[in-house]
KEGU-607506 format. One record per residue (C-alpha): chain; residue number from 1; x, y, z; residue in one letter. Coordinates in nm, 3 decimals. Layout:
<pt><chain>A</chain><resi>NUM</resi><c1>X</c1><c2>Y</c2><c3>Z</c3><resn>a</resn></pt>
...
//
This chain:
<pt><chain>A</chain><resi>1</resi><c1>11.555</c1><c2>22.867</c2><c3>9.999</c3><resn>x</resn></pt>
<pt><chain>A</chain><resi>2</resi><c1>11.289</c1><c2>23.093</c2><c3>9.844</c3><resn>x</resn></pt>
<pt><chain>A</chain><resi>3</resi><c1>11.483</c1><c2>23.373</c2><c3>9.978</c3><resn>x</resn></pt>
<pt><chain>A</chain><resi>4</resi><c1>11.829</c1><c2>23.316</c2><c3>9.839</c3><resn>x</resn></pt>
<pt><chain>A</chain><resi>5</resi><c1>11.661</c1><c2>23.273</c2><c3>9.497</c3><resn>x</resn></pt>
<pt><chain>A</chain><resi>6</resi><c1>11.520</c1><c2>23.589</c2><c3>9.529</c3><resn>x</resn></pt>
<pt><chain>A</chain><resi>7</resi><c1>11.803</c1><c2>23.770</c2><c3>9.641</c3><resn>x</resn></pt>
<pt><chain>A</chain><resi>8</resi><c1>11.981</c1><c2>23.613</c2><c3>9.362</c3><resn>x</resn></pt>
<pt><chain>A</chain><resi>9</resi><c1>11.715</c1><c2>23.678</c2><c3>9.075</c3><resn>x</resn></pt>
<pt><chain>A</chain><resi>10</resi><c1>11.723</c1><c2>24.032</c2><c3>9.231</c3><resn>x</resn></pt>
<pt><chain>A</chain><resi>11</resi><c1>12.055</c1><c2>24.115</c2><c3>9.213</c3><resn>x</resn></pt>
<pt><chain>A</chain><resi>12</resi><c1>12.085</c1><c2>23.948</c2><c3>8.830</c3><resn>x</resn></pt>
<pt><chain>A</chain><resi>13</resi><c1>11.814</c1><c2>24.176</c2><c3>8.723</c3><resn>x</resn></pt>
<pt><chain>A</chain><resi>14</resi><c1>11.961</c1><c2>24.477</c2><c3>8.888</c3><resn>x</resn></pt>
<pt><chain>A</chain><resi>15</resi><c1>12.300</c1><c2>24.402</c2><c3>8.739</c3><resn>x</resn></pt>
<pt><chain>A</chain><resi>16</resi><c1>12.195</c1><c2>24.345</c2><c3>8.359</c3><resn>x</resn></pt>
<pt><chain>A</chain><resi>17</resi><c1>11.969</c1><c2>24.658</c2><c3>8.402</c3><resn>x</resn></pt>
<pt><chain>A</chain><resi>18</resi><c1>12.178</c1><c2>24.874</c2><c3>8.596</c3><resn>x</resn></pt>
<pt><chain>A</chain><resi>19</resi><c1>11.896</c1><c2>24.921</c2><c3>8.873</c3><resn>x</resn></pt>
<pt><chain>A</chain><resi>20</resi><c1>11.942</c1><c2>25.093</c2><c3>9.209</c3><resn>x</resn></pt>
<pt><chain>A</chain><resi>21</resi><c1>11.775</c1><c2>24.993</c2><c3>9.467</c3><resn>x</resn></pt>
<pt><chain>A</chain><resi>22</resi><c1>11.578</c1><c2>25.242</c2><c3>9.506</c3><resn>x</resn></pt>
<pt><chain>A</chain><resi>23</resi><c1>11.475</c1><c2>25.261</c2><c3>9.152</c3><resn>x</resn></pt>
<pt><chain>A</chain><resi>24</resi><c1>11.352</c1><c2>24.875</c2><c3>9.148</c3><resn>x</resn></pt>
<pt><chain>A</chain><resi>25</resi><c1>11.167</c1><c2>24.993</c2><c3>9.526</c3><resn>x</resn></pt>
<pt><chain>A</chain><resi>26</resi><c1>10.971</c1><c2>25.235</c2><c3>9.347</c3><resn>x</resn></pt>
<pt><chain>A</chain><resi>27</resi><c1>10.894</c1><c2>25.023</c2><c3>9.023</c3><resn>x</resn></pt>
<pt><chain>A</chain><resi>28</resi><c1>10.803</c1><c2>24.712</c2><c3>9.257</c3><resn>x</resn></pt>
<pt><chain>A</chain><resi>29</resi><c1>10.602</c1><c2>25.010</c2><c3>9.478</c3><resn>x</resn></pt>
<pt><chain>A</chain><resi>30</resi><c1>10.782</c1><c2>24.897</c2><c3>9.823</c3><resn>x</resn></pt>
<pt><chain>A</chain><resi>31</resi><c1>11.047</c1><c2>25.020</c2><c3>10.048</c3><resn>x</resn></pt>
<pt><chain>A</chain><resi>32</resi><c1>11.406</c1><c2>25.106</c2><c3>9.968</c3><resn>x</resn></pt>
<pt><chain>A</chain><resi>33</resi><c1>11.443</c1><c2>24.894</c2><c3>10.270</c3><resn>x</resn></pt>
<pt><chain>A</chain><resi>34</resi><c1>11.232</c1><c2>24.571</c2><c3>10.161</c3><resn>x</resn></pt>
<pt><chain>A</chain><resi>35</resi><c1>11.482</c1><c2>24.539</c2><c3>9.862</c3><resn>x</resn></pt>
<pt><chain>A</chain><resi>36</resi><c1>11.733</c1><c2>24.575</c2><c3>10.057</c3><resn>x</resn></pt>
<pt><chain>A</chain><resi>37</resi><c1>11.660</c1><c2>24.270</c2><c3>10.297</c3><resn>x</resn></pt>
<pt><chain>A</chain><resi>38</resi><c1>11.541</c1><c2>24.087</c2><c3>10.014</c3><resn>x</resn></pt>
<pt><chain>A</chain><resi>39</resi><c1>11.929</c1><c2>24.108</c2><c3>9.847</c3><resn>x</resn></pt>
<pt><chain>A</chain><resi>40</resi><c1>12.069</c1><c2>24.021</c2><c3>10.172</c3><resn>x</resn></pt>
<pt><chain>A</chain><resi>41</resi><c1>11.838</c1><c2>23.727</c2><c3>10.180</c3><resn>x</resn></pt>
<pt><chain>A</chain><resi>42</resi><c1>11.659</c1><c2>23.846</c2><c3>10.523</c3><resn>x</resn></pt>
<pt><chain>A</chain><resi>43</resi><c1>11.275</c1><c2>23.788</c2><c3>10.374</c3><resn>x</resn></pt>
<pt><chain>A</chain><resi>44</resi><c1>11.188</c1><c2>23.665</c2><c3>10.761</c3><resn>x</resn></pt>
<pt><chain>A</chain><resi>45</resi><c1>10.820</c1><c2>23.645</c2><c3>10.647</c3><resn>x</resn></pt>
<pt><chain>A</chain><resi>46</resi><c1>10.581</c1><c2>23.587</c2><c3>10.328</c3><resn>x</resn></pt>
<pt><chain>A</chain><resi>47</resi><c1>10.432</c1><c2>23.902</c2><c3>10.340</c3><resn>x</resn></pt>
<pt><chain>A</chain><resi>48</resi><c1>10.251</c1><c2>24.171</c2><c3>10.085</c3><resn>x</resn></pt>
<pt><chain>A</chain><resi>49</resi><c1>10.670</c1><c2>24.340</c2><c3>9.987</c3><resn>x</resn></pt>
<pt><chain>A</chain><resi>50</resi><c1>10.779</c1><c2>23.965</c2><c3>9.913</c3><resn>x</resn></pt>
<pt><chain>A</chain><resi>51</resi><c1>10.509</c1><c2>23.898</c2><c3>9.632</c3><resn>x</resn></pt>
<pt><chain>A</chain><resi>52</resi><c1>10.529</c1><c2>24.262</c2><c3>9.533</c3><resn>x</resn></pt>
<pt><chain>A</chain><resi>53</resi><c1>10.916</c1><c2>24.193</c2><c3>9.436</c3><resn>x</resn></pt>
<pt><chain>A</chain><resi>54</resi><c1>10.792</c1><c2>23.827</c2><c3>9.301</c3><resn>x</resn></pt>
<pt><chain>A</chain><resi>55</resi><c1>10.520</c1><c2>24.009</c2><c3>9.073</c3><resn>x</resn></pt>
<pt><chain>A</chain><resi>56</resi><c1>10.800</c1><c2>24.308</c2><c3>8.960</c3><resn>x</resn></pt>
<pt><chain>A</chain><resi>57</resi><c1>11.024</c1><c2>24.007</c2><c3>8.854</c3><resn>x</resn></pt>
<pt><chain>A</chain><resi>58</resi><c1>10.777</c1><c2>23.837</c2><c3>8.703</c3><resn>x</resn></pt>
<pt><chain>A</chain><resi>59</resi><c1>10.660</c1><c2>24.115</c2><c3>8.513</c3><resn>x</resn></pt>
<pt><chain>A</chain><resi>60</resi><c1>11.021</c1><c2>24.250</c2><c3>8.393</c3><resn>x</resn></pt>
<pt><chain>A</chain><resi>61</resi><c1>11.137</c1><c2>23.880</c2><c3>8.304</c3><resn>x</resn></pt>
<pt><chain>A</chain><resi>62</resi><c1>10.836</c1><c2>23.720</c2><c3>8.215</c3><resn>x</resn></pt>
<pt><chain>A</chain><resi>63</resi><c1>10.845</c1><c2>23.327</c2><c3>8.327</c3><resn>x</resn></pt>
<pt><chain>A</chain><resi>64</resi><c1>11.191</c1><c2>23.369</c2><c3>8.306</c3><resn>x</resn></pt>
<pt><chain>A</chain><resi>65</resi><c1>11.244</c1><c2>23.376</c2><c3>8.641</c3><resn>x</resn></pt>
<pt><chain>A</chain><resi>66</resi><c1>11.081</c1><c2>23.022</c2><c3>8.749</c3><resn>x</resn></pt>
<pt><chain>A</chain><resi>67</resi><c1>11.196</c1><c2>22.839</c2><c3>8.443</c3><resn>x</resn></pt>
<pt><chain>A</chain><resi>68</resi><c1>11.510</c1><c2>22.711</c2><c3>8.700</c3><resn>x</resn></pt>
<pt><chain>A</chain><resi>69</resi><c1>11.259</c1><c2>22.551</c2><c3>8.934</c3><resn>x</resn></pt>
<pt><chain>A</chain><resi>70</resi><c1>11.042</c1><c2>22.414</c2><c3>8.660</c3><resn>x</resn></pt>
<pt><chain>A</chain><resi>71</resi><c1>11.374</c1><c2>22.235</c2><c3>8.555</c3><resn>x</resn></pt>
<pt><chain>A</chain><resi>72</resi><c1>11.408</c1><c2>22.094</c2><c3>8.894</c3><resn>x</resn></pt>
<pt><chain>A</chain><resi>73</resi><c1>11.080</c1><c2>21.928</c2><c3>8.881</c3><resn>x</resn></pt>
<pt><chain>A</chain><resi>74</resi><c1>11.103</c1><c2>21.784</c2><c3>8.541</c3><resn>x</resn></pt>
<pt><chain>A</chain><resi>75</resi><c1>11.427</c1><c2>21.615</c2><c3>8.635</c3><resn>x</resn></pt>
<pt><chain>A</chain><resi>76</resi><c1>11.286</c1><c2>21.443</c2><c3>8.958</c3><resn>x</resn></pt>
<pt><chain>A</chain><resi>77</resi><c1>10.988</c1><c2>21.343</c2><c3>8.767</c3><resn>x</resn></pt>
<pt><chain>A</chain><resi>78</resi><c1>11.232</c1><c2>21.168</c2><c3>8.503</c3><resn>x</resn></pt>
<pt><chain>A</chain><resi>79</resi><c1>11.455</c1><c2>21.048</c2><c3>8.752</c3><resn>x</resn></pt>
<pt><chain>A</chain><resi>80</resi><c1>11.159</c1><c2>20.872</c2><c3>8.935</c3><resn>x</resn></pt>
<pt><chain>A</chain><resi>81</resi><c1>10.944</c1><c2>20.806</c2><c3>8.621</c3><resn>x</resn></pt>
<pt><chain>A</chain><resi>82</resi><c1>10.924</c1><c2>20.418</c2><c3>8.429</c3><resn>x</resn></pt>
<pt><chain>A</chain><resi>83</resi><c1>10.804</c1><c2>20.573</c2><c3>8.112</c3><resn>x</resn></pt>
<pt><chain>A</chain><resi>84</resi><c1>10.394</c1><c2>20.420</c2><c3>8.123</c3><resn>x</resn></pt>
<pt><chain>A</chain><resi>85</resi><c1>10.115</c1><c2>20.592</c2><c3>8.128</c3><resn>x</resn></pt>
<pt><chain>A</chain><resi>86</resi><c1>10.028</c1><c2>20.454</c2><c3>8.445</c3><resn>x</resn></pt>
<pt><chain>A</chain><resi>87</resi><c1>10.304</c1><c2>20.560</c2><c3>8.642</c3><resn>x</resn></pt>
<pt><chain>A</chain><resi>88</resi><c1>10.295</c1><c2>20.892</c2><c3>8.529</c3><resn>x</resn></pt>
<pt><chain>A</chain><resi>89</resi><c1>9.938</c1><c2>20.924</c2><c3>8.611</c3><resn>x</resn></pt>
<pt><chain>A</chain><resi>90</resi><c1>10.028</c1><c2>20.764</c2><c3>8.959</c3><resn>x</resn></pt>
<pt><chain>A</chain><resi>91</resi><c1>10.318</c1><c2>21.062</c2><c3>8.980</c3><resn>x</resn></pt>
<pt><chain>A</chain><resi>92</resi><c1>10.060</c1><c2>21.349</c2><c3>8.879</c3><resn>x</resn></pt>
<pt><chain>A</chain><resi>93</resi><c1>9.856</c1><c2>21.203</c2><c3>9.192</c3><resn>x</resn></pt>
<pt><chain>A</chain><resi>94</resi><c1>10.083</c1><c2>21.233</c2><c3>9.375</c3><resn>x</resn></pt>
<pt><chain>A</chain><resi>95</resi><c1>10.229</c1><c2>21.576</c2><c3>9.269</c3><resn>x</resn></pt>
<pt><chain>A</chain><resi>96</resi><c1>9.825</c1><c2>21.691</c2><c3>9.291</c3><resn>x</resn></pt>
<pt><chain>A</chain><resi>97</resi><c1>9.804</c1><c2>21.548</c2><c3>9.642</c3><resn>x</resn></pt>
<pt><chain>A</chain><resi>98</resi><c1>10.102</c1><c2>21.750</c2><c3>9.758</c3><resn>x</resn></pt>
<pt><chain>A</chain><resi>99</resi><c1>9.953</c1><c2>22.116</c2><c3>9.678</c3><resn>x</resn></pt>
<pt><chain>A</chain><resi>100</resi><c1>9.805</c1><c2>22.129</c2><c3>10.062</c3><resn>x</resn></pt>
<pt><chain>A</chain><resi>101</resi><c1>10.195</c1><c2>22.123</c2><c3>10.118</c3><resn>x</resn></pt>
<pt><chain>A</chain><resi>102</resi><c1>10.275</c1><c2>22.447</c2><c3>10.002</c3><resn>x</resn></pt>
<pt><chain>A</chain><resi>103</resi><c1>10.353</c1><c2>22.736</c2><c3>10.218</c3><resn>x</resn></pt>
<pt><chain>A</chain><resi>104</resi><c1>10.019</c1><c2>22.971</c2><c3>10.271</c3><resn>x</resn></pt>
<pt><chain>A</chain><resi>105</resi><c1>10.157</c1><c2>23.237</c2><c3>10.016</c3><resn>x</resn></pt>
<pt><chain>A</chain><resi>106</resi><c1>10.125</c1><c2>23.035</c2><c3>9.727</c3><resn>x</resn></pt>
<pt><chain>A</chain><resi>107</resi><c1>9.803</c1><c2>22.900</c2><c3>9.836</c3><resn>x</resn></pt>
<pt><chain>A</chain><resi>108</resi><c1>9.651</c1><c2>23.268</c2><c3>9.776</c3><resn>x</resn></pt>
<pt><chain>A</chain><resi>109</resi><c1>9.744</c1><c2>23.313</c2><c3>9.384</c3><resn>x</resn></pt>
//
């Protein structure tokens, strides 16, 4: 999943900017060949390229980029949510608790 919205943030940004691949390699400082996996959606691992591209995107679109998944959340929370205070505090317990859940590469920001 985090791959195919990479590839797909990638090749946006590439498109709107007219961006080679090997001109977004150099900017992101990896391999003609990382970006090139990463458009094809063949990320096999979380490794130092993948957050290189993450942090190039990140720094070319600002929060742009994670404002989609942000959305995501907010709706489940809404969808799931009674409107009290308790409740949400119960949900933001529950949304805390989950952070062990997260793959190891987030775990290091």
């Amino acid at each position: 999943m985090q791959d195919d919205f990479l590839a797909k943030s990638l090749r946006e940004l590439m498109r709107e900017r007219h961006l080679s691949q090997q001109e977004v390699a150099k900017s992101a400082g990896v391999s003609q060949s990382t970006v090139s996996r990463a458009l094809n959606g063949n990320m096999r691992r979380s490794g130092k390229g993948k957050k290189m591209l993450f942090r190039f995107m990140q720094q070319e679109l600002g929060q742009e980029i994670f404002l989609a998944g942000k959305d995501k959340v907010v709706r489940a929370f809404e969808s799931v949510w009674d409107g009290s205070d308790e409740h949400a505090a119960a949900i933001a317990k529950i949304i805390s608790a989950s952070y062990g859940l997260l793959p190891s590469a987030h775990l290091e920001r």
